[in-house]
Phi, psi and omega in degrees: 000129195258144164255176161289154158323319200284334168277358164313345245233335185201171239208149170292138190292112123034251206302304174277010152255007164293305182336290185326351181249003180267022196267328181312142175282123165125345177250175246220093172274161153194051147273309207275195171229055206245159195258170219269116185273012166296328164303344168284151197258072187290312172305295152351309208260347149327279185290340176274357167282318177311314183291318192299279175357279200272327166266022181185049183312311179304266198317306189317316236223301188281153169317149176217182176318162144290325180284312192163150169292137194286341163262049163250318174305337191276341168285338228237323187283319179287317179320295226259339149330302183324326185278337191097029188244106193270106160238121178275161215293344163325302201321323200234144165240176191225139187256189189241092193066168181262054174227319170293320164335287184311318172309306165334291184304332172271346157304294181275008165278283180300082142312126182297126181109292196323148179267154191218123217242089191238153159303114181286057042264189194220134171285117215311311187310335208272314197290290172320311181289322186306300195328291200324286163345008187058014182288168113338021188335096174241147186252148177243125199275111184259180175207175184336327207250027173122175145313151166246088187302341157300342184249321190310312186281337150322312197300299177295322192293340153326285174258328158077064185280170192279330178209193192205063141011053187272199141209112206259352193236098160079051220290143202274069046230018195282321180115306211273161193248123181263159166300142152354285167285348123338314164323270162348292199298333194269337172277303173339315173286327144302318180280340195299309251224327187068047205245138167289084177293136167270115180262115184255107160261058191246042176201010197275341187278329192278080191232138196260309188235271197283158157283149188304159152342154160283159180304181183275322161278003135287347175267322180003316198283344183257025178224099196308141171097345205274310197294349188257354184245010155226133177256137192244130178242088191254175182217163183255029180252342178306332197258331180224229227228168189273300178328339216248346177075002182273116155232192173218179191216110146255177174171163174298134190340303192280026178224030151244336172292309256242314184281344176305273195320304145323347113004312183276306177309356204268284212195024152090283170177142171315130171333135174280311178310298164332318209284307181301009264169282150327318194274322177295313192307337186284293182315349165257001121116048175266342184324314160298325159310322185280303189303337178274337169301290171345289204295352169282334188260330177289310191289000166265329160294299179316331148318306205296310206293346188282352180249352160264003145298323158297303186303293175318270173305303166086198165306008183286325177209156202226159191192153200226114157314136147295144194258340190182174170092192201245358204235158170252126191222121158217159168244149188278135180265320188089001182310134198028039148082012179267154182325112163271002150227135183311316173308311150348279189287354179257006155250344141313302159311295210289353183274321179255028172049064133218182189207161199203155155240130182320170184273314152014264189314344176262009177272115177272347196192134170067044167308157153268098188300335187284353213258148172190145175247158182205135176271103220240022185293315203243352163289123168275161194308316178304297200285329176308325204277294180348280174319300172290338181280330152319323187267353192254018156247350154304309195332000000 
């Protein structure tokens, strides 16, 4: 059987062939990145399947638009008011996760050769979907506070990429959070340079004390010109559920036309039922709640894991707290001759049953073998403690 060219191009995912090693009894992940379903708001997500039922069986049940069932868009135009954000519900189509988004983009984007420009690390499905697409996958090098926007724009003005690829608030797997002024500075570069930034936002709502900066699309307005040069991809799954599959797109009109139409060819439209599930739990106004419970319980984990690494480890490894998200991004010191590679240590965890996944795989280019993540989302503080004094007998 001959294949496309084009699967030459990307490679089976890292991470899910880590899973495959997760079957031992007893052990102890902060591999996936997935959020905790005790977190779920299951009576909400009940009761707003009942109301799709029982007040709108047809739109719930039937084919529907390709942009989105129009009163989830009209809710999702308020979600994101919430935000500072003005779109009208026209504005945004709604995808099946903001991951089908990125497919979208890379359809209607991606010529083979073209370059496409992500944060060095990155999140790995992103890296992989440019590939398929024939891109040219170049990394711009961050740091706690972010992209490091002095190299970005060196990056563009280099290669003269087709989009520019971010995740600027609490980033999969690095954690960081860019700065304000930074913020600023990547829109300013965008209108300088006329470059499309892609803003990937599904973890910016997971935030433990102040809030992070507004997205690059609420300031967008005060930075004229900026706003025609960006796509925003946001979800509902880190915050309700993964299952319902609900994401979104805003973008300028022809690159929401462009993406409709590849859309259809897809998959038609996002579940309607879902979509119509999603639109009640937003219209019965639970949403502040479920999101303040999260952020109480993910920021008590995230602690507990940042004082048993400091504890557990010591100088074995440096990390940057997460201010929000689901991840821990740390790197191996080699301090007192103990191990600087991650692969290395992630087969020593899994012998002393738990797991991480290296940092490697997130990387489009030049990885950091010393680099590793850990998800401190679906462990409670007990297995957190548990786990990490397991990885400092790894170490």
């Amino acid at each position: 059987m001959q294949f496309a060219d084009r699967l030459n191009n990307v490679e089976t995912s890292a991470i899910r062939e880590l899973f495959k090693l997760l079957g031992k009894p007893g052990i102890i992940s902060f591999a996936g990145g997935f959020p905790d379903p005790a977190m779920f708001d299951i009576e909400g997500i009940k009761e707003a399947s009942s109301k799709a039922l029982n007040e709108e069986p047809g739109g719930a049940l039937q084919y529907g638009a390709t942009e989105g069932y129009g009163p989830l868009r009209e809710q999702l135009s308020s979600f994101m008011a919430g935000k500072g954000v003005t779109v009208q519900p026209e504005g945004l189509i709604v995808t099946t996760g903001s991951q089908q988004a990125l497919d979208l983009l890379g359809k209607t984007l991606i010529n083979p050769g073209d370059k496409v420009i992500v944060e060095g690390p990155t999140f790995l499905a992103t890296i992989q979907c440019f590939r398929l697409y024939g891109a040219q996958v170049i990394s711009a090098p961050i740091d706690a506070h972010g992209v490091k926007t002095d190299e970005l724009e060196w990056l563009i003005a280099e290669h003269k990429p087709k989009f520019v690829y971010l995740i600027p608030t609490f980033g999969n797997p690095s954690g960081a959070l860019l700065t304000l002024e930074r913020r600023r500075q990547v829109l300013e570069m965008a209108v300088r340079h006329q470059t499309l930034v892609v803003e990937d936002d599904p973890y910016g709502d997971l935030y433990f004390g102040e809030a992070p900066p507004p997205s690059l699309l609420s300031l967008s307005d005060s930075v004229p010109g900026s706003r025609e040069l960006l796509a925003h991809c946001g979800s509902l799954s880190k915050v309700l559920s993964p299952g319902l599959r609900i994401g979104w797109m805003i973008a300028p009109p022809a690159l929401l036309a462009n993406a409709v139409m590849c859309k259809q060819f897809s998959d038609a439209h996002t579940s309607t039922f879902a979509q119509a599930t999603a639109s009640q739990y937003l219209k019965a106004g639970r949403m502040p709640a479920t999101l303040a419970h999260v952020r109480k319980v993910y920021g008590q984990r995230a602690a507990a894991m940042g004082n048993a690494l400091k504890r557990e480890l010591g100088a074995a490894v440096a990390f940057e707290q997460p201010q929000g998200g689901l991840f821990f991004w740390a790197s191996l010191t080699g301090e007192g001759g103990k191990t600087r590679d991650a692969g290395e240590f992630a087969k020593k965890a899994i012998e002393q049953l738990v797991a991480f996944v290296p940092g490697a795989p997130f990387y489009a280019a030049n990885p950091d073998l010393a680099t590793f993540r850990l998800s401190f989302a679906t462990a409670d503080v007990g297995k957190i403690e548990e786990g990490i004094a397991r990885l400092g007998r790894a170490v």
